[in-house]
N, CA, C and O atoms as a GROMACS GRO file, in nm:
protein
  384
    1UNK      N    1   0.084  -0.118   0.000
    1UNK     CA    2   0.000   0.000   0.000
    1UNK      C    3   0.089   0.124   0.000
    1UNK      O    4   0.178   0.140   0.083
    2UNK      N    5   0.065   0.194  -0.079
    2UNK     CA    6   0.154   0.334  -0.076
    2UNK      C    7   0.074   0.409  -0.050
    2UNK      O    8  -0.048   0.399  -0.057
    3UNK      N    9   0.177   0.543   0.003
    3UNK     CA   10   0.164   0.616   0.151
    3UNK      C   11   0.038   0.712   0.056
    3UNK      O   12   0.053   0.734  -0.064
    4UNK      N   13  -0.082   0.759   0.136
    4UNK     CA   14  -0.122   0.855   0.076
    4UNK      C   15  -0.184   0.997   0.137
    4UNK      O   16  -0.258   1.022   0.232
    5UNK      N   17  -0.116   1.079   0.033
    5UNK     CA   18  -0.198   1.202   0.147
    5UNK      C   19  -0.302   1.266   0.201
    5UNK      O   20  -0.413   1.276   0.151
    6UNK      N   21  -0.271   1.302   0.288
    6UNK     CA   22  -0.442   1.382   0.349
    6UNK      C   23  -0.408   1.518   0.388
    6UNK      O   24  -0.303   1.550   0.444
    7UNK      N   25  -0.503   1.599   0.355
    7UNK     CA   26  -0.456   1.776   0.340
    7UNK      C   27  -0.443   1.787   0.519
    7UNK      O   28  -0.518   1.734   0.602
    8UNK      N   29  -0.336   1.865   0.540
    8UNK     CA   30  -0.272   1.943   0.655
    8UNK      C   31  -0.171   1.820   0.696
    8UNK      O   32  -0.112   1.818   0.804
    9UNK      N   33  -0.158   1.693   0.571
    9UNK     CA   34  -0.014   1.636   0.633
    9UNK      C   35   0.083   1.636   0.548
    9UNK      O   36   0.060   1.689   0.439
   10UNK      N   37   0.217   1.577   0.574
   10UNK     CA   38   0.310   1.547   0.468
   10UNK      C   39   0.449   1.437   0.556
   10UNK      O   40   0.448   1.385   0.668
   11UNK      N   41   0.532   1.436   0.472
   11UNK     CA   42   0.652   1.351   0.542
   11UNK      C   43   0.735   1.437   0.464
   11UNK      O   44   0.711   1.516   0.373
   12UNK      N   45   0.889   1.386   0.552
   12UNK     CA   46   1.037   1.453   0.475
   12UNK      C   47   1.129   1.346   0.559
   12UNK      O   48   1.124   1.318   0.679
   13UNK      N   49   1.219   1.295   0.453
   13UNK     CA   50   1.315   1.212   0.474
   13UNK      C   51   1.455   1.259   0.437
   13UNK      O   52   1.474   1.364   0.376
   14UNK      N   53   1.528   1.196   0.466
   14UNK     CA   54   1.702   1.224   0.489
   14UNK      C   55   1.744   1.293   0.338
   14UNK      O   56   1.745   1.231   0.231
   15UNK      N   57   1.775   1.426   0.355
   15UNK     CA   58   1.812   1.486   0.182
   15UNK      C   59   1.951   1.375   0.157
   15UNK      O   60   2.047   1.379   0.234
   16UNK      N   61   1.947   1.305   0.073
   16UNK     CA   62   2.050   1.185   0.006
   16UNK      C   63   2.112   1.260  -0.123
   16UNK      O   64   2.181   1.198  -0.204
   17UNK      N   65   2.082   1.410  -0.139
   17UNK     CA   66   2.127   1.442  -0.270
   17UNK      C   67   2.200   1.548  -0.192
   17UNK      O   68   2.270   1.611  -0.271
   18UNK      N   69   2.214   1.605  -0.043
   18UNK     CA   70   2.267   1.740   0.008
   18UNK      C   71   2.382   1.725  -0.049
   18UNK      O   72   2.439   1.616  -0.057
   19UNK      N   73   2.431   1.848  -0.100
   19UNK     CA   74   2.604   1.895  -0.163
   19UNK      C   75   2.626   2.010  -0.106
   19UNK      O   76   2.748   2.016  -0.094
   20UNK      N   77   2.563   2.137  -0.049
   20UNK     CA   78   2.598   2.235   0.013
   20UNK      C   79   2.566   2.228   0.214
   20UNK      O   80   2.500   2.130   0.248
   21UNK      N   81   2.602   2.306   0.309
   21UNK     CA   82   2.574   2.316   0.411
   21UNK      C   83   2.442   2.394   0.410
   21UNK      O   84   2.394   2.405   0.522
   22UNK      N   85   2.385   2.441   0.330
   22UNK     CA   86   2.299   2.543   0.337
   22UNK      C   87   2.167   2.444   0.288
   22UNK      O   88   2.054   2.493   0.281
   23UNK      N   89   2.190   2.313   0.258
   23UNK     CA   90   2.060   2.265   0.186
   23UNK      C   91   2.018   2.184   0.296
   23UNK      O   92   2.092   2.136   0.382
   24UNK      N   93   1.852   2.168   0.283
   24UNK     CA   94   1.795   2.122   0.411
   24UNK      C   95   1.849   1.980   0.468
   24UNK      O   96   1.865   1.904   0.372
   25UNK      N   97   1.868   1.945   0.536
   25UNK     CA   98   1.877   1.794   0.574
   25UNK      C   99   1.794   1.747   0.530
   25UNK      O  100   1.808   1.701   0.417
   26UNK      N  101   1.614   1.731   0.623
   26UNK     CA  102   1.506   1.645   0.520
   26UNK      C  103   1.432   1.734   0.407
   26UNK      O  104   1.408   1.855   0.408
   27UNK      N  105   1.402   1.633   0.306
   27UNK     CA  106   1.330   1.701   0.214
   27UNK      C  107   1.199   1.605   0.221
   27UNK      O  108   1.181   1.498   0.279
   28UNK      N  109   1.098   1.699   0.124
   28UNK     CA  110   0.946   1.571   0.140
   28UNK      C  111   0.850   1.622   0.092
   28UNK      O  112   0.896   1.727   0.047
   29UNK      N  113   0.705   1.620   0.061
   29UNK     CA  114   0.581   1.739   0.078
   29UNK      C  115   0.507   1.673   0.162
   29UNK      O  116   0.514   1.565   0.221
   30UNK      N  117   0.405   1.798   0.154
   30UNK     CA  118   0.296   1.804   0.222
   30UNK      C  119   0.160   1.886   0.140
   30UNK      O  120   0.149   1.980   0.062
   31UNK      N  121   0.081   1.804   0.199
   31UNK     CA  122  -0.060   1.843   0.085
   31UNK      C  123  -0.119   1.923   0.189
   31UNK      O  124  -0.125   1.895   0.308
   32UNK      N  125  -0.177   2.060   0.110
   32UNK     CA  126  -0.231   2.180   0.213
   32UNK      C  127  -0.378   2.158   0.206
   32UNK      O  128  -0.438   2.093   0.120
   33UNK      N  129  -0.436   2.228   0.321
   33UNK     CA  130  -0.608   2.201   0.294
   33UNK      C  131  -0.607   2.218   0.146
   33UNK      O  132  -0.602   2.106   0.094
   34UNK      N  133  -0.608   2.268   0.099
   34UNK     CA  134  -0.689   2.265  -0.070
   34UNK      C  135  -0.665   2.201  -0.124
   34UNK      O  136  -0.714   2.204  -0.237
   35UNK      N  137  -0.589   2.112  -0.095
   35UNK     CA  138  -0.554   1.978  -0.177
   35UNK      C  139  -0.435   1.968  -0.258
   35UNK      O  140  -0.399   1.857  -0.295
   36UNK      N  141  -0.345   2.112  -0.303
   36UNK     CA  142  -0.239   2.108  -0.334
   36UNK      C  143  -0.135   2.031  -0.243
   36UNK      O  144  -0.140   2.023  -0.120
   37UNK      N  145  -0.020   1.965  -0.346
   37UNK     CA  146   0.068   1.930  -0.289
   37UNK      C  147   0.221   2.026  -0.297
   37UNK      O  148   0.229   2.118  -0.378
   38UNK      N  149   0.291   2.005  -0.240
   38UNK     CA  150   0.404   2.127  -0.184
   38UNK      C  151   0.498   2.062  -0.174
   38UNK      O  152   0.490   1.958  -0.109
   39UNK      N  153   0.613   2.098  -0.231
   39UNK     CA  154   0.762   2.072  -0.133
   39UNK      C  155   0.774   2.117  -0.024
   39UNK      O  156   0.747   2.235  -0.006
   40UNK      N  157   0.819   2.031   0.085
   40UNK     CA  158   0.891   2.030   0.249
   40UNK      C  159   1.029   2.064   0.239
   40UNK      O  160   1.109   2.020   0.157
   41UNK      N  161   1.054   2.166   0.354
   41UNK     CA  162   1.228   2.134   0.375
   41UNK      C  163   1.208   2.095   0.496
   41UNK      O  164   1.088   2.109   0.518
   42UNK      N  165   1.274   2.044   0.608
   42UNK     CA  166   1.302   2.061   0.729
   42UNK      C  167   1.465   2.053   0.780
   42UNK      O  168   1.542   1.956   0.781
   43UNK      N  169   1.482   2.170   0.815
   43UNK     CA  170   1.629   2.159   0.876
   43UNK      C  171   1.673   2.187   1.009
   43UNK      O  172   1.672   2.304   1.045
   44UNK      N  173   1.715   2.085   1.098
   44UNK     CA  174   1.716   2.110   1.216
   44UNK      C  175   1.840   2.216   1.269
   44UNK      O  176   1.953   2.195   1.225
   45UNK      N  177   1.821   2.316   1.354
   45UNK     CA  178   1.880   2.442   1.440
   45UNK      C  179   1.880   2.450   1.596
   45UNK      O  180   1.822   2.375   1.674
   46UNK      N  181   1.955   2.549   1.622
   46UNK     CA  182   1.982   2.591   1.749
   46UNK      C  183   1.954   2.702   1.783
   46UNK      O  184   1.967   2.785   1.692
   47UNK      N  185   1.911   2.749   1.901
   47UNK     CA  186   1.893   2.909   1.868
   47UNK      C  187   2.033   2.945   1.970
   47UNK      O  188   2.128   2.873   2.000
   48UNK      N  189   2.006   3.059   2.001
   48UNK     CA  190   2.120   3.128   2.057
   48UNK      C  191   2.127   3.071   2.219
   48UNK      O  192   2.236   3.074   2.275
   49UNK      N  193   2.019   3.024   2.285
   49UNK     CA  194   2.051   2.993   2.426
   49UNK      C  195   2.066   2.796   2.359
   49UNK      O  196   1.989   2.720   2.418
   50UNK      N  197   2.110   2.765   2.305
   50UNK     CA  198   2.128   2.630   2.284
   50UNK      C  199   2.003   2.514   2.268
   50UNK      O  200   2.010   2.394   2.246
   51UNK      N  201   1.917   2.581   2.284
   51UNK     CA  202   1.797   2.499   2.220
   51UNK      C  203   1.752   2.468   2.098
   51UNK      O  204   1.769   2.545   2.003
   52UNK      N  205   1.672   2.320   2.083
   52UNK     CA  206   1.670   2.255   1.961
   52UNK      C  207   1.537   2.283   1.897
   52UNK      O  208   1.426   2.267   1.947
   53UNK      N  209   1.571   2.332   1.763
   53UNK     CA  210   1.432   2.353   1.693
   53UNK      C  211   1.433   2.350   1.520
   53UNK      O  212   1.521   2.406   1.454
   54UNK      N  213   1.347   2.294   1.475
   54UNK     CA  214   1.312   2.251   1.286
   54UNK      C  215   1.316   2.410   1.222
   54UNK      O  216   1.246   2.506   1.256
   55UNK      N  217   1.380   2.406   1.159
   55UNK     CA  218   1.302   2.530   1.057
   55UNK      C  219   1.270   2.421   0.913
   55UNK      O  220   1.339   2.338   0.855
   56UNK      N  221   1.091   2.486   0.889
   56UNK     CA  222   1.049   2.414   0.818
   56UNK      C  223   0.989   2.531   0.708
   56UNK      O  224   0.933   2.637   0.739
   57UNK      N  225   1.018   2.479   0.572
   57UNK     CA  226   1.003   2.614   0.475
   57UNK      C  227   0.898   2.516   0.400
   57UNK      O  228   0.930   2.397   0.395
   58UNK      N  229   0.761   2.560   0.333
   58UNK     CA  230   0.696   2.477   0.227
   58UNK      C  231   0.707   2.523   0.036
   58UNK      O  232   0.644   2.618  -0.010
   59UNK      N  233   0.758   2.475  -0.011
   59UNK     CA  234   0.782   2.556  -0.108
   59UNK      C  235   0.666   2.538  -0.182
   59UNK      O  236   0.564   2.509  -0.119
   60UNK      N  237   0.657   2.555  -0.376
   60UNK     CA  238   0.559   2.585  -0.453
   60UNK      C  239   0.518   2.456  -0.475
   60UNK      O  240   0.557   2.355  -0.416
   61UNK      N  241   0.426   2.465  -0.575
   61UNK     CA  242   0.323   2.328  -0.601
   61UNK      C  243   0.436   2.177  -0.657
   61UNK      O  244   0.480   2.139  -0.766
   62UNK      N  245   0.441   2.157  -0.600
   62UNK     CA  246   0.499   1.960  -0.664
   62UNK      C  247   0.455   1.922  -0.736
   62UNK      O  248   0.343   1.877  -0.712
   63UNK      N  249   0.510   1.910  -0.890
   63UNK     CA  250   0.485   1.858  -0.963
   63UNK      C  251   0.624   1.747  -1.069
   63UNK      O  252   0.722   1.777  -1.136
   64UNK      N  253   0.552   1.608  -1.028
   64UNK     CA  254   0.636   1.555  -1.106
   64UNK      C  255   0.568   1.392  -1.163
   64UNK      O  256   0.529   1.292  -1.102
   65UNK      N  257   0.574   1.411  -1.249
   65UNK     CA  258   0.548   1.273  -1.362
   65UNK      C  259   0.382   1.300  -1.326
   65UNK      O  260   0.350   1.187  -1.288
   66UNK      N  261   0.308   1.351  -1.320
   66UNK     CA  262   0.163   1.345  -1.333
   66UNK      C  263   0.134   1.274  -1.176
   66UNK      O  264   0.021   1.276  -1.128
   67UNK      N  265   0.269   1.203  -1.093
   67UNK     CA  266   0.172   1.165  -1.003
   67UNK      C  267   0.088   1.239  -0.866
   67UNK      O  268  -0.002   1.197  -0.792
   68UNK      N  269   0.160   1.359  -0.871
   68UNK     CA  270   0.110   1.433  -0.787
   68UNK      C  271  -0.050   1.460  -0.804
   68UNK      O  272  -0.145   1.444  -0.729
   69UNK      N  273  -0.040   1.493  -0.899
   69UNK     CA  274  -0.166   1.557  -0.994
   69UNK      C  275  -0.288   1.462  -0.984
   69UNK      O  276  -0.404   1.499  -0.970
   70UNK      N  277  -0.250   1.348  -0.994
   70UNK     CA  278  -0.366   1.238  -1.009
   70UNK      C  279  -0.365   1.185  -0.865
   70UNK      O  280  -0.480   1.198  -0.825
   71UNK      N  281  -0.295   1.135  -0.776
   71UNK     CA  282  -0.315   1.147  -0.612
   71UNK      C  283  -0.366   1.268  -0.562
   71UNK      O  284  -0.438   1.248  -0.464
   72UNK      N  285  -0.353   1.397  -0.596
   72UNK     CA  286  -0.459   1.489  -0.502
   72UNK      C  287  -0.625   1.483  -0.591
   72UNK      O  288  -0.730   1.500  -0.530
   73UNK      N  289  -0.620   1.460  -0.720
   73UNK     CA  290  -0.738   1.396  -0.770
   73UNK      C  291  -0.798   1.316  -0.662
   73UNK      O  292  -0.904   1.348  -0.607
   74UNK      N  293  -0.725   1.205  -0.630
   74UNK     CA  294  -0.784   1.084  -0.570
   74UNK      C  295  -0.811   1.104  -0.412
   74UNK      O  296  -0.876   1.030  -0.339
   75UNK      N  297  -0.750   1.214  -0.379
   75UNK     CA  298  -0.861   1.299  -0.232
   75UNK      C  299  -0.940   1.394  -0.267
   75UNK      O  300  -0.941   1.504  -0.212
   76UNK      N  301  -1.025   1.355  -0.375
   76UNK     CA  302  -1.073   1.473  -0.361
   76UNK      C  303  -1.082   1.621  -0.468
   76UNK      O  304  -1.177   1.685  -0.513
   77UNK      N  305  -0.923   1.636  -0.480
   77UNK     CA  306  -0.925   1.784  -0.523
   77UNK      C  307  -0.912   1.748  -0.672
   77UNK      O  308  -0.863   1.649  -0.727
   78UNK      N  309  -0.984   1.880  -0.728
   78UNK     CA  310  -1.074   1.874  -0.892
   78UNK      C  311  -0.955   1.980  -0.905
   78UNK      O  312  -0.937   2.038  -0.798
   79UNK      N  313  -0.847   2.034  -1.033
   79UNK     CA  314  -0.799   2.106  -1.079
   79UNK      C  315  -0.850   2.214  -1.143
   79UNK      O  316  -0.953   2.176  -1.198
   80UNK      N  317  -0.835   2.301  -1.159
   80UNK     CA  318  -0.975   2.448  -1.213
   80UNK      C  319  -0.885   2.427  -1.328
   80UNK      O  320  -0.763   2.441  -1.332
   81UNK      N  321  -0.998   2.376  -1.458
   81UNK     CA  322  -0.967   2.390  -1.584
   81UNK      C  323  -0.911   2.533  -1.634
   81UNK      O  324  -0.974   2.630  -1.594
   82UNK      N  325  -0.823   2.552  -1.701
   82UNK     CA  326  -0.736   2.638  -1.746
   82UNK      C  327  -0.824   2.720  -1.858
   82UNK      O  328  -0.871   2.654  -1.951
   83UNK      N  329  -0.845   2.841  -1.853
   83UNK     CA  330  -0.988   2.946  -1.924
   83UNK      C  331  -0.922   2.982  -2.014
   83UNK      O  332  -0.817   3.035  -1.977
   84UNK      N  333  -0.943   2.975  -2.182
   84UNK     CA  334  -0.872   3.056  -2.284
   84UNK      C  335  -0.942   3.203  -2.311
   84UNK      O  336  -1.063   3.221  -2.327
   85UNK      N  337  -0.865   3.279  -2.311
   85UNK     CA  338  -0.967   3.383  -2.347
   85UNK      C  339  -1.031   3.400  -2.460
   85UNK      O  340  -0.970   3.356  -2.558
   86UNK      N  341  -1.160   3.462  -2.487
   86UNK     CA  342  -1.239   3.427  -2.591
   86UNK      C  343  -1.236   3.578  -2.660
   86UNK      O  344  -1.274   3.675  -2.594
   87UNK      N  345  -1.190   3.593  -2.789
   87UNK     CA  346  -1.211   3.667  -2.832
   87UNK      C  347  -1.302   3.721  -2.918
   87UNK      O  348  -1.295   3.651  -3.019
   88UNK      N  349  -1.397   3.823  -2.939
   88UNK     CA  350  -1.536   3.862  -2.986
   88UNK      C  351  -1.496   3.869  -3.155
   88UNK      O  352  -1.397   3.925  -3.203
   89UNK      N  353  -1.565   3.821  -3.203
   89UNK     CA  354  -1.530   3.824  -3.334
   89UNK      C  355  -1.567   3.974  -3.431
   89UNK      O  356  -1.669   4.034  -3.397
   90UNK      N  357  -1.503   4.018  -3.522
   90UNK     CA  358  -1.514   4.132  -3.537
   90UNK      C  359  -1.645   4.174  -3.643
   90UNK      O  360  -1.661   4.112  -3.748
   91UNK      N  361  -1.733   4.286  -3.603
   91UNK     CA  362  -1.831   4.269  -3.657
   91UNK      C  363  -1.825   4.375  -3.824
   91UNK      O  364  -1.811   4.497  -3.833
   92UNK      N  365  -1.834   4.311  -3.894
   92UNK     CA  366  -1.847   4.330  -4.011
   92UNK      C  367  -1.973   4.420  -4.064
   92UNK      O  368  -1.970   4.426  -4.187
   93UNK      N  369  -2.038   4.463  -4.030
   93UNK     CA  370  -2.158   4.505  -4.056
   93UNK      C  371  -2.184   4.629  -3.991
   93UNK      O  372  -2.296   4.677  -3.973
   94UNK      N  373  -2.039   4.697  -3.945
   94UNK     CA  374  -2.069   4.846  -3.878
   94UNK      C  375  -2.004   4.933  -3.986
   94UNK      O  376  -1.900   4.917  -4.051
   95UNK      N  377  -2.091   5.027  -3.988
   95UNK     CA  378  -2.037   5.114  -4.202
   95UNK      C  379  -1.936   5.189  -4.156
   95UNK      O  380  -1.883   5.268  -4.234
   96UNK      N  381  -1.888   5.178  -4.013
   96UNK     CA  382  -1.751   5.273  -4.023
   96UNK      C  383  -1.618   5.208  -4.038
   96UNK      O  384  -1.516   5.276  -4.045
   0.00000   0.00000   0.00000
């Protein structure tokens, strides 16, 4: 059974691709109430009196190979069809 989401959760696992100090430790998403799904960072910190705490950043919409797209389908969320604009056709029949 693979993992599936439910809006206000997500996971992030061990970044296996980190090359800089500046890139998060875990990476992951999380699906927001509306049903979008998101990139996760979580990187664990210290503050200044030595205490332990996540900084967690959510980035823009996740999209990759269609499966995102068709799993938030499958809770639920309908995608707002994309509107072309319609242009009025020009009327021929005005004598100016």
């Amino acid at each position: 059974m693979a993992y599936e989401h439910k809006p206000g959760q997500g996971s992030a696992f061990i970044n296996r691709d980190k090359k800089e100090d500046w890139h998060a430790e875990f990476k992951g998403d999380v699906m927001l109430p509306d049903g979008t799904i998101h990139w996760l960072e979580v990187t664990p910190k210290k503050t200044q009196a030595g205490d332990d705490f996540y900084k967690v950043k959510i980035g823009g919409v996740k999209v990759s190979r269609g499966s995102a797209h068709s799993e938030a389908k499958s809770n639920g969320y309908q995608p707002k069809p994309q509107v072309q604009p319609q242009v009025a056709a020009p009327d021929d029949d005005i004598p100016w």
